[in-house]
C-alpha positions as CSV (number, residue, x, y, z in Angstrom):
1,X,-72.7,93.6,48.8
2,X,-70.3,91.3,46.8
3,X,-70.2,87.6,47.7
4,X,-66.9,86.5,49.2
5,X,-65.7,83.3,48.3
6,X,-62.1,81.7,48.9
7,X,-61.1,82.6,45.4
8,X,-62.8,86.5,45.5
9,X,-59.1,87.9,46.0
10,X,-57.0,86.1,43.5
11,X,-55.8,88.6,41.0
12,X,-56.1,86.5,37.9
13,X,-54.1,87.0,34.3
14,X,-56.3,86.0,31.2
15,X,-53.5,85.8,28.2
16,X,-55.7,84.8,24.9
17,X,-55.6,86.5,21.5
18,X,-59.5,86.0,21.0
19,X,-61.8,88.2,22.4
20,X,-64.9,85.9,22.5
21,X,-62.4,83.9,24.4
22,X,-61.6,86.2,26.7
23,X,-65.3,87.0,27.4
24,X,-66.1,83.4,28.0
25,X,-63.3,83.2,30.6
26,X,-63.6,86.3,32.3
27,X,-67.1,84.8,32.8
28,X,-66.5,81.6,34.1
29,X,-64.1,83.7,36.9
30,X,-67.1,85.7,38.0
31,X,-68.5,83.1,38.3
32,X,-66.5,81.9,40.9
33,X,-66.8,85.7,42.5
34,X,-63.2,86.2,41.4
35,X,-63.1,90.4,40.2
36,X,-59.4,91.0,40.0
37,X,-59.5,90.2,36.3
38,X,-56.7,91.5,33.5
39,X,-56.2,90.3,29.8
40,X,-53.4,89.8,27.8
41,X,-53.8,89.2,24.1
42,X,-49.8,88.7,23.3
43,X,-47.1,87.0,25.2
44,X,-45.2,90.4,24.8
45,X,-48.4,91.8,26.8
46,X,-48.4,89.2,30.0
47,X,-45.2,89.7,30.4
48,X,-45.1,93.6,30.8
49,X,-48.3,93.1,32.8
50,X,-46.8,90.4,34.9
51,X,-43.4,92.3,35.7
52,X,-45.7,95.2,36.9
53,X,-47.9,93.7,39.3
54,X,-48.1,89.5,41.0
55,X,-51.0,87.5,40.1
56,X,-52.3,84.5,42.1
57,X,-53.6,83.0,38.8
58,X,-52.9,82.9,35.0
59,X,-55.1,81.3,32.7
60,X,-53.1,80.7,29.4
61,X,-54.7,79.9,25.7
62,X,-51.7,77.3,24.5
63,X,-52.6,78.5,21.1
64,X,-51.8,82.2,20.8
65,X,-51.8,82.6,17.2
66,X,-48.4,84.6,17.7
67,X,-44.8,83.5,17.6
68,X,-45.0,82.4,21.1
69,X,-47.2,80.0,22.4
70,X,-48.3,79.4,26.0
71,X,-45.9,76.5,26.6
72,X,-43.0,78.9,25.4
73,X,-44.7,82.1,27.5
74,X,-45.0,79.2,30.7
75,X,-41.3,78.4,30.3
76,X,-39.9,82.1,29.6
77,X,-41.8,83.2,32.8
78,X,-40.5,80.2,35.3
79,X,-37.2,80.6,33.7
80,X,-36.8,84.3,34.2
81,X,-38.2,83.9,38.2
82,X,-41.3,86.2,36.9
83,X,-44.0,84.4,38.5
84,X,-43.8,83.7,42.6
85,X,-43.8,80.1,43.8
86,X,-47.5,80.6,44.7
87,X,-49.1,81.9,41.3
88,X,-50.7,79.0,39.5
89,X,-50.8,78.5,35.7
90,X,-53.2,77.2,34.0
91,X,-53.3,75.9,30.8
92,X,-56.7,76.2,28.3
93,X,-56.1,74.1,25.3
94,X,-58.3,72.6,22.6
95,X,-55.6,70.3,21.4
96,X,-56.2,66.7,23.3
97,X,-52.5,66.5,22.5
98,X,-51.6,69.2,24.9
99,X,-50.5,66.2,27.1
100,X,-47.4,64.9,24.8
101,X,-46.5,68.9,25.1
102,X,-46.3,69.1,28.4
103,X,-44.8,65.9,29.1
104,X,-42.0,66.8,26.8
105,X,-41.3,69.9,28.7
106,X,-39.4,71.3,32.1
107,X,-42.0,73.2,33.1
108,X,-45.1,71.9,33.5
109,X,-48.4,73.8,34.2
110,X,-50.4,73.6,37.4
111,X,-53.5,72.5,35.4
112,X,-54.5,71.9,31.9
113,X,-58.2,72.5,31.1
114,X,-59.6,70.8,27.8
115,X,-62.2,73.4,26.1
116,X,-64.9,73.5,26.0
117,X,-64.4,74.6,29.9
118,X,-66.5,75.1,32.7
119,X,-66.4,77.3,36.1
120,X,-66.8,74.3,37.6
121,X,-63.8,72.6,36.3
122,X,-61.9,75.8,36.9
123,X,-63.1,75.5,40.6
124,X,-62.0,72.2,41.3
125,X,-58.2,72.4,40.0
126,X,-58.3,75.8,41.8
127,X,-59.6,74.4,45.4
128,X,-57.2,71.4,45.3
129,X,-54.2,74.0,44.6
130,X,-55.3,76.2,46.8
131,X,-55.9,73.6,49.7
132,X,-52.2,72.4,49.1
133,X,-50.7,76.0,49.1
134,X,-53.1,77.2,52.4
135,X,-51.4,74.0,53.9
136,X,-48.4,75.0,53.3
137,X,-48.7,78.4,53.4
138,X,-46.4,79.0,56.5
139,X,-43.8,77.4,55.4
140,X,-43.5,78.9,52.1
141,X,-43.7,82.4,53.9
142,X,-40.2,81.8,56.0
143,X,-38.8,80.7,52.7
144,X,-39.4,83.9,51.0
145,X,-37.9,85.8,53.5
146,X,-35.0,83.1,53.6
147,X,-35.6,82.1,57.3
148,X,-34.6,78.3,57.2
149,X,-34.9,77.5,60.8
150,X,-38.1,79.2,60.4
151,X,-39.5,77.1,57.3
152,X,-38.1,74.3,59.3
153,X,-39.9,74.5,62.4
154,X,-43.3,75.3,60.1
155,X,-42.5,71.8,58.5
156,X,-42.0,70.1,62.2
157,X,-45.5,72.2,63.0
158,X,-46.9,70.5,60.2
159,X,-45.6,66.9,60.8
160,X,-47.0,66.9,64.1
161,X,-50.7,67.1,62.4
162,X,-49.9,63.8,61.1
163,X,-52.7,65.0,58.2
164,X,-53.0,64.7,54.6
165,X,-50.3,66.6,53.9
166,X,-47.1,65.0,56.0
167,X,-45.5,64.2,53.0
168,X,-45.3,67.2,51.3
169,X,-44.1,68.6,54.7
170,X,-41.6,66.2,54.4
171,X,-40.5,67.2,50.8
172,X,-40.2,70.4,51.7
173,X,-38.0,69.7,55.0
174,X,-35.5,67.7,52.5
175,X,-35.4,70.3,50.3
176,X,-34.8,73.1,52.8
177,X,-32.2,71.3,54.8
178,X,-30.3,70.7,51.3
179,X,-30.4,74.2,50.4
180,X,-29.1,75.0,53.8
181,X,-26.3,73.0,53.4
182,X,-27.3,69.8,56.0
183,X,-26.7,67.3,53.8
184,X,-26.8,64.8,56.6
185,X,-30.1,65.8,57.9
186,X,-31.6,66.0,54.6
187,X,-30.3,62.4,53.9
188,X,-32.2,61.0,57.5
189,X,-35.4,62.6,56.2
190,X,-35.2,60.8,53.0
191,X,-34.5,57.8,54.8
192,X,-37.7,58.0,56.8
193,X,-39.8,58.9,53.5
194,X,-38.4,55.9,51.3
195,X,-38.6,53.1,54.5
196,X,-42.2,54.4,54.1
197,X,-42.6,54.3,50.4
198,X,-39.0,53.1,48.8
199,X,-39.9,53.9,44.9
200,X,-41.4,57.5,45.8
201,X,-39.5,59.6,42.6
202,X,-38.5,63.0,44.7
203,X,-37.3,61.5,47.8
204,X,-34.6,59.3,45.5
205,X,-33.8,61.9,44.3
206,X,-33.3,64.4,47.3
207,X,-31.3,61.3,48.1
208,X,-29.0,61.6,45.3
209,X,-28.6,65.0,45.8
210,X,-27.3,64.6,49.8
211,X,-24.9,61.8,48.5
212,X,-23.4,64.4,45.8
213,X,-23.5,67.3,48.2
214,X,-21.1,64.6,50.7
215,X,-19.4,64.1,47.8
216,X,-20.5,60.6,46.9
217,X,-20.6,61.0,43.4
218,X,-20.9,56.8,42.7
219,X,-23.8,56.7,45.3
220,X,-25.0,59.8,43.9
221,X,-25.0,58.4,39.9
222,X,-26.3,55.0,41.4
223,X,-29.6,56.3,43.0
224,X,-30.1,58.7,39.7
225,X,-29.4,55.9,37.5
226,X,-32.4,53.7,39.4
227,X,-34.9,56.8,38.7
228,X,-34.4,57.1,34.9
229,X,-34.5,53.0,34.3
230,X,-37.7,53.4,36.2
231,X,-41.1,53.3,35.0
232,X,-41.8,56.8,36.8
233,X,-38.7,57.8,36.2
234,X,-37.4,57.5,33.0
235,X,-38.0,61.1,31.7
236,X,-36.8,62.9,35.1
237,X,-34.4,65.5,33.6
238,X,-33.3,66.4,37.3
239,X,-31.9,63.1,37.5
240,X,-29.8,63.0,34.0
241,X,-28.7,66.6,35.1
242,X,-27.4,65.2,38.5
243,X,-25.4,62.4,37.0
244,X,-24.0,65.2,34.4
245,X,-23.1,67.3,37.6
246,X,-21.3,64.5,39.6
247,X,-19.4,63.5,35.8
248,X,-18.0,66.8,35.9
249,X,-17.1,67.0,39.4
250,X,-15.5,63.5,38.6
251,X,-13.5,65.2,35.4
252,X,-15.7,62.9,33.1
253,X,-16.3,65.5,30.9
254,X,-16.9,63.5,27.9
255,X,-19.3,61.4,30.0
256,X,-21.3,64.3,31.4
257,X,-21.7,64.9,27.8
258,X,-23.6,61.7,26.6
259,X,-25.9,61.9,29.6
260,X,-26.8,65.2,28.6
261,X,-27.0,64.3,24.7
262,X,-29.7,61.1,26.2
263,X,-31.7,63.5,28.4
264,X,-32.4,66.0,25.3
265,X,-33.7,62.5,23.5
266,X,-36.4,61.7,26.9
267,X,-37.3,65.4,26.6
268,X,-36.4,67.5,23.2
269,X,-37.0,70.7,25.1
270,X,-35.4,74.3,23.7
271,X,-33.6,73.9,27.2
272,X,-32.1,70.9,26.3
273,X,-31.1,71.9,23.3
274,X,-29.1,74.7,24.5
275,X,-27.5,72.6,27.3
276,X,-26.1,69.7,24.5
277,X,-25.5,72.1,22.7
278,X,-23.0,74.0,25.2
279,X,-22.2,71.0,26.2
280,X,-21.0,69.6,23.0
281,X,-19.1,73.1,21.8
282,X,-16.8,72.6,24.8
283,X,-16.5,69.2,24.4
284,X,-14.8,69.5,20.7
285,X,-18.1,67.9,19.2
286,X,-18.9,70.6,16.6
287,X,-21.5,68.5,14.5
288,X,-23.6,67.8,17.2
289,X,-23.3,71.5,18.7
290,X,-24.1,73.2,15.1
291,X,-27.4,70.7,15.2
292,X,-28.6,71.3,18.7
293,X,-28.1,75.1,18.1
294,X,-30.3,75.0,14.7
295,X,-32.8,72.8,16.3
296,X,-33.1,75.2,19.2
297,X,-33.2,78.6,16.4
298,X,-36.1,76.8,14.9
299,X,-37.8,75.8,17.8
300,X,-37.6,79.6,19.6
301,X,-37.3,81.2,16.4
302,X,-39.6,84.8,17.0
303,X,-40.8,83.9,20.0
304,X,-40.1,84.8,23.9
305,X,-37.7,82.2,24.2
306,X,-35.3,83.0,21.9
307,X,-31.7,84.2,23.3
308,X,-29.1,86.3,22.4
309,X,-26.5,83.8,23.4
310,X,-28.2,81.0,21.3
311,X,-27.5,82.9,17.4
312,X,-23.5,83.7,19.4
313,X,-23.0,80.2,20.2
314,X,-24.5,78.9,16.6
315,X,-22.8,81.1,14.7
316,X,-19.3,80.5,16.8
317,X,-19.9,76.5,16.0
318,X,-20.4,77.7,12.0
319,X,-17.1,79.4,11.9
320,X,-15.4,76.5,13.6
321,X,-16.9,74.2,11.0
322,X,-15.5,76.0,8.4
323,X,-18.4,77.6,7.1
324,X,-17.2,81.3,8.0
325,X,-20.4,82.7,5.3
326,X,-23.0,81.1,7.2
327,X,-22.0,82.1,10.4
328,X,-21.6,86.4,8.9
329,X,-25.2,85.6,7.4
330,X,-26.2,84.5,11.0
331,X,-24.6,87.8,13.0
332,X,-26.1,89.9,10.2
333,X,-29.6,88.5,10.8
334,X,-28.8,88.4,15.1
335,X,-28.0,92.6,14.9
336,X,-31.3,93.0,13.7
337,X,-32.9,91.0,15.8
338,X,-31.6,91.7,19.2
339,X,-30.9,95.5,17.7
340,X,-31.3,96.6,21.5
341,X,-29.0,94.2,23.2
342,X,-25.1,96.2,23.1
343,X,-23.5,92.8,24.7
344,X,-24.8,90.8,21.9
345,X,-23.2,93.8,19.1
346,X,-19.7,93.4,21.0
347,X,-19.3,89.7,21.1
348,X,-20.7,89.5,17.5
349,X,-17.7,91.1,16.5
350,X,-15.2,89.0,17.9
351,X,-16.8,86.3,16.1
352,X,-17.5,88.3,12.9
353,X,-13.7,88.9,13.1
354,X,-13.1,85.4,13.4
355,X,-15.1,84.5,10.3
356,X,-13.9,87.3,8.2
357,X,-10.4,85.7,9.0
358,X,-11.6,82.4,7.9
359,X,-12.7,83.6,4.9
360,X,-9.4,85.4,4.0
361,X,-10.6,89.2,4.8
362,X,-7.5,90.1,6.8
363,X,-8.1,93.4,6.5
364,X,-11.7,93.2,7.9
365,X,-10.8,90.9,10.5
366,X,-8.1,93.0,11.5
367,X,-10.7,96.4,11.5
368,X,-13.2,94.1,13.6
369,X,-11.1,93.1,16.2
370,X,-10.1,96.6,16.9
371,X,-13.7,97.3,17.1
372,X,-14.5,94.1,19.7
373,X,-11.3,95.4,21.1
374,X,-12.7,99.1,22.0
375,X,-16.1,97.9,23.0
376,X,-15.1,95.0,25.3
377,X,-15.4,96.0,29.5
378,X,-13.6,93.5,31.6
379,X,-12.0,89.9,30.5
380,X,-13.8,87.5,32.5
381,X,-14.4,83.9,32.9
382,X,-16.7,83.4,30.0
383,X,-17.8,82.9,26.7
384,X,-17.6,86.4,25.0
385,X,-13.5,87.3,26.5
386,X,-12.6,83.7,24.9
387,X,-14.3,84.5,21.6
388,X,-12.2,87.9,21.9
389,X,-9.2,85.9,23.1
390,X,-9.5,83.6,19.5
391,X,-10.6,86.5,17.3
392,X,-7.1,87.8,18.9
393,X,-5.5,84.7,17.9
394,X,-7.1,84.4,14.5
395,X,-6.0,87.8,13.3
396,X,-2.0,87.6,14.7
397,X,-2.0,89.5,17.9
398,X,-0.8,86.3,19.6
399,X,0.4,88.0,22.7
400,X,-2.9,89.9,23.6
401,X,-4.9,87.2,22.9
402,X,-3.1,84.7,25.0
403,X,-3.4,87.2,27.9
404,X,-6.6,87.5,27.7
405,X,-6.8,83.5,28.1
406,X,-4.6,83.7,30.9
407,X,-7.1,86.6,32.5
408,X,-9.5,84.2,31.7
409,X,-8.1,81.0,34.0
410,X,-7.1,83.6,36.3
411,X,-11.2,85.0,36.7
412,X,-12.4,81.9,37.5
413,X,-9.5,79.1,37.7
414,X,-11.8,76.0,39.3
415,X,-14.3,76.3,36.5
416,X,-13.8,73.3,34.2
417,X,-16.0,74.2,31.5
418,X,-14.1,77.7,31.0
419,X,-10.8,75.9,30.6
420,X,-12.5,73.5,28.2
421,X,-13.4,76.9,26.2
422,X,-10.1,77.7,26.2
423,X,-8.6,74.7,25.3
424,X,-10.9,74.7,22.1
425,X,-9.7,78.7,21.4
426,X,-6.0,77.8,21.2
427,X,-6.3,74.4,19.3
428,X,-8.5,75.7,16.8
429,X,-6.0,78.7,16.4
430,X,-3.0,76.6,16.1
431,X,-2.0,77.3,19.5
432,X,-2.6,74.0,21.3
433,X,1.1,73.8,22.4
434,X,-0.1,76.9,25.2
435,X,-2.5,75.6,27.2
436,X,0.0,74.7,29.6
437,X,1.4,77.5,29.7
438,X,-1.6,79.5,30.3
439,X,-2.9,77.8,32.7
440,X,0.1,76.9,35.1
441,X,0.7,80.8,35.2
442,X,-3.0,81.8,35.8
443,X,-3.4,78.8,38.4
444,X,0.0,79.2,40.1
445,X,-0.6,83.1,40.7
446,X,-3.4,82.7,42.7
447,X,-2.7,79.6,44.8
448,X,0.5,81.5,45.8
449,X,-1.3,84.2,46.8
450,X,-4.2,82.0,48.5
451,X,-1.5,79.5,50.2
452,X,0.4,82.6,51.5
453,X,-3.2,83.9,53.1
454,X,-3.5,80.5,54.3
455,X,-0.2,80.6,56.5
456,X,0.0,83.9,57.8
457,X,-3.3,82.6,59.0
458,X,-2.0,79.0,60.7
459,X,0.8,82.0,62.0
460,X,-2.3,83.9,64.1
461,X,-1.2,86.6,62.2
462,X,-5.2,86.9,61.2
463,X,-5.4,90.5,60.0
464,X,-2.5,90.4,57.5
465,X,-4.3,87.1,56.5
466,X,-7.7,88.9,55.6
467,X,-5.6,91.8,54.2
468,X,-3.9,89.4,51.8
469,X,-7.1,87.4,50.7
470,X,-9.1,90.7,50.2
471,X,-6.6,91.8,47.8
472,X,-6.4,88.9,45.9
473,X,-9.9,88.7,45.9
474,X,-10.0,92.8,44.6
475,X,-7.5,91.2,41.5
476,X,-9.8,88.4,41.0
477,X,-13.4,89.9,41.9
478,X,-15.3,86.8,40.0
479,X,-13.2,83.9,40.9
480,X,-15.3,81.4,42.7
481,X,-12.5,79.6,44.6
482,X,-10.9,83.0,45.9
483,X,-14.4,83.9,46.7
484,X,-15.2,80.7,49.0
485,X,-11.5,81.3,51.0
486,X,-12.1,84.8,51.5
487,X,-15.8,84.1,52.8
488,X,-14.3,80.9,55.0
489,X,-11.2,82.8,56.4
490,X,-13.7,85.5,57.3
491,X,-15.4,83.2,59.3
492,X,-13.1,81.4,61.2
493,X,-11.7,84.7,61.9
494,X,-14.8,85.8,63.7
495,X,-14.5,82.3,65.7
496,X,-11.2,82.9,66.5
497,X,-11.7,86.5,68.0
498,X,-14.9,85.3,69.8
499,X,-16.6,88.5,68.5
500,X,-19.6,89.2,65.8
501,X,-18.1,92.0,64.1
502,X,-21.1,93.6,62.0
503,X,-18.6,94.8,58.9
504,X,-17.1,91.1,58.6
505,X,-20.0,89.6,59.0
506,X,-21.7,91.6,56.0
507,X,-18.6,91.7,53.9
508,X,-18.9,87.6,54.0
509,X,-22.8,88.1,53.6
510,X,-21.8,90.2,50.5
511,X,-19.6,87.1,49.3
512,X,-21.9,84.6,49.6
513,X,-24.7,87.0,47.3
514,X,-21.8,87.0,44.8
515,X,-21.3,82.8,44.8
516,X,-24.8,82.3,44.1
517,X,-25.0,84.6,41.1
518,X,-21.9,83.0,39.9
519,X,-22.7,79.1,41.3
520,X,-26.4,78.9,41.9
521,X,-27.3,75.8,43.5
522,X,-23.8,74.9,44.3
523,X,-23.5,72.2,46.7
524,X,-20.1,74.1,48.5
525,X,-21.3,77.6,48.3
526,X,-24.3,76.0,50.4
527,X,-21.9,74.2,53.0
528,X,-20.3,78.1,53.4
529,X,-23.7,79.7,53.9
530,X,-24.1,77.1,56.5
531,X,-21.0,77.9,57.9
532,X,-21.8,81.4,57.9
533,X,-25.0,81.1,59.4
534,X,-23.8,78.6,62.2
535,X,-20.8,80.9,63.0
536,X,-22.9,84.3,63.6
537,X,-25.2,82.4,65.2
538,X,-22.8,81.0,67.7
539,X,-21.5,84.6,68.5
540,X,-24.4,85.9,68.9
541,X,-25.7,83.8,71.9
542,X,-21.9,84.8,72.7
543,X,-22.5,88.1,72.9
544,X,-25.9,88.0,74.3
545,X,-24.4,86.3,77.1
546,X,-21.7,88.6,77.8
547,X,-24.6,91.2,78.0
């Protein structure tokens, strides 16, 4: 009969390219009685063989010998949502080193073992872990079916204990109450933690977060501020991104800029990279952008982390620096590469029409722009419709590529950083003079139609008010601000009529699934779920009642 032991049932992930390696590991797990053992030898490999089955464990080589190492496989696989909140990774390193890596990354493993390793140092990171998540195992169970009240009342369950682990309880009640949208009660519960221990790093920053979800963006930037001129603090990435967040709210976008531009020198991370990188392309700063995005091909070059958008974005910045060859050589080399990726193939020819007009081909610009013409679906809100909209531009079809702008502004007309895309099409097209124009039509179109939903609304005339913002919302199926009225009007419709009607109630549902692909973690899409959740559940004690 097999010995049972805590960790007998934790299906475990081995990713190492040596096989004596692999031997000595899958060793040290029997050791431990744990069975469930598969190997990887390739990042490629763990992560088909993570996509097709979970794992409680993986236990990483850092140095794969391939194009990816384990730091870049760690990040790829947190990144993509590929490993569940309760898998732990750990890291198996040679390199004493290993440290400065990690430091200098987002994601961080669970544990990092120094070889030459033993079972028993595998046994105690993996009984501390696993202490921690059978604590809070409850509570991370209502999470992942999305009950709130239910995570909360585990946390409360928890906090009676008065045990080891109150204040991760408490972290975890913060945390939940912000995603629900209770910024007030989140803020009391951070309160309690910092009159307990007032320079404890999360609980600042939780508080900074409840002050930007009020919309207190100075008290907000204030408290973030504190935790990066901190000892503790000073490399917290969560807190440069929160001041970048409230900058933009504010309409600093030039500010939001700089603190992203310092938290990529705190932690030179492919991530950051990309993001001050982005950040600078909209921003007008070219130089920096075309140096981010050539830091960032090097650093991901062959390996898991590389994206599709990254070569777009680098080889955009080269044909607005002028350098129209460099960017053809760069789309020549990103076909091959992502060979399998059609989106990639149909915004590289807007571009490649864009250098090939730079470069004086006007009759190959003109061919490619037909082609990125033909193959595009639906102008949108985002990066590849403006590079069509320029290409447009670029090649003398001013009037289709200033609607496609306009369609643009109209997809998603609150989004700052889309008009600052567009703004940067049209001036470096010689078409600054428009963006005016473009966006007073696309903006005054839809608050007409939204204001006019609004007051047939205030009228009681409620049905013709849905009617109206549905329709709107039909021309404008991505735009983020349509998308919030139609889900609040929804609502306050059901309050109004006093009556949980199942297909309103899931068409706002439906609304809310589309905000957070468009806005995750958005501090007003999490205020409407609230709203949502807070009006059905009033109706429902409503109509249990009447019952």
């Amino acid at each position: 009969m097999a010995i049972q032991t805590p960790y007998s049932q934790i299906a475990t992930l081995v990713i190492d390219d040596m096989p004596t390696q692999q031997t000595t590991l899958r060793g040290q797990l029997q050791m431990l009685h744990i069975q469930k053992v598969d190997v990887a030898t390739t990042a490629e490999d763990a992560i088909r063989m993570v996509k097709a089955k979970p794992y409680g464990l993986v236990m990483c080589d850092y140095n794969l010998n391939q194009k990816s190492d384990g730091q870049q496989l760690l990040e790829y696989l947190r990144d993509s949502g590929l490993l569940s909140p309760e898998c732990l990774f750990f890291m198996v390193t040679a390199e004493n080193s290993y440290a400065a890596v990690a430091s200098a990354s987002e994601h961080k493993p669970d544990a990092y073992l120094l070889k030459p390793i033993t079972a028993g140092d595998v046994e105690d990171r993996l009984k501390a872990l696993l202490d921690r998540r059978n604590a809070l195992l409850a509570v991370n169970q209502r999470l992942a079916r999305q009950d709130f009240n239910g995570a909360l009342a585990e946390c409360n369950n928890l906090l009676a204990k008065k045990d080891r682990w109150t204040m991760q309880a408490l972290q975890v009640k913060g945390q939940t109450l912000l995603q629900m949208g209770r910024h007030e009660d989140a803020r009391e519960v951070y309160t309690q933690v910092l009159g307990l221990r007032p320079n404890l790093i999360w609980a600042q920053l939780g508080m900074a977060k409840a002050h930007r979800a009020a919309g207190k963006f100075e008290d907000a930037k204030f408290l973030a501020q504190s935790i990066i001129a901190s000892k503790d603090g000073e490399k917290n990435v969560e807190a440069y991104d929160l001041i970048a967040q409230c900058m933009e709210a504010q309409g600093d976008m030039q500010g939001a800029m700089w603190v992203m531009k310092d938290s990529a020198v705190v932690m030179p991370s492919a991530k950051r990279q990309r993001l001050v990188g982005e950040s600078a392309y909209r921003n007008g700063d070219l130089d920096t952008a075309k140096e981010c995005f050539a830091r960032l091909a090097k650093a991901t070059r062959g390996s898991v982390t590389s994206q599709p958008q990254d070569t777009l974005a680098h080889a955009q910045a080269m044909v607005d620096c002028d350098d129209p060859a460099a960017a053809l050589a760069m789309l020549d080399a990103g076909l091959t590469q992502h060979k399998n990726d059609a989106q990639f193939a149909n915004v590289a020819l807007a571009i490649r029409a864009q250098a090939q007009a730079k470069a004086g081909d006007d009759v190959g610009a003109k061919e490619t722009v037909a082609k990125a013409r033909a193959t595009m679906r639906r102008a949108k809100a985002d990066f590849a419709t403006v590079a069509l909209a320029k290409a447009e531009l670029m090649t003398g079809n001013e009037a289709a590529g200033l609607k496609l702008l306009e369609t643009a502004v109209s997809s998603d007309h609150e989004n700052p950083r889309v008009k600052q895309l567009i703004g940067n099409a049209l001036r470096l097209s010689g078409h600054e003079d428009k963006m005016q124009q473009i966006v007073d039509g696309a903006v005054g179109e839809i608050n007409t139609r939204v204001t006019a939903a609004k007051s047939q609304f205030r009228d009681s005339r409620i049905d013709e008010a849905l009617a109206a913002i549905e329709t709107a919302l039909k021309d404008f199926p991505d735009n983020t601000g349509v998308l919030l009225q139609a889900a609040q009007m929804n609502c306050m419709a059901l309050r109004l009529k006093k009556q949980l009607n199942a297909a309103i109630a899931e068409r706002v549902r439906l609304y809310l699934t589309r905000l957070d692909a468009l806005m995750p973690g958005n501090d007003r899409v999490a205020l409407m779920h609230r709203y949502y959740r807070e009006t059905v559940a009033s109706l429902s004690g409503a109509t249990a009642q009447a019952a």
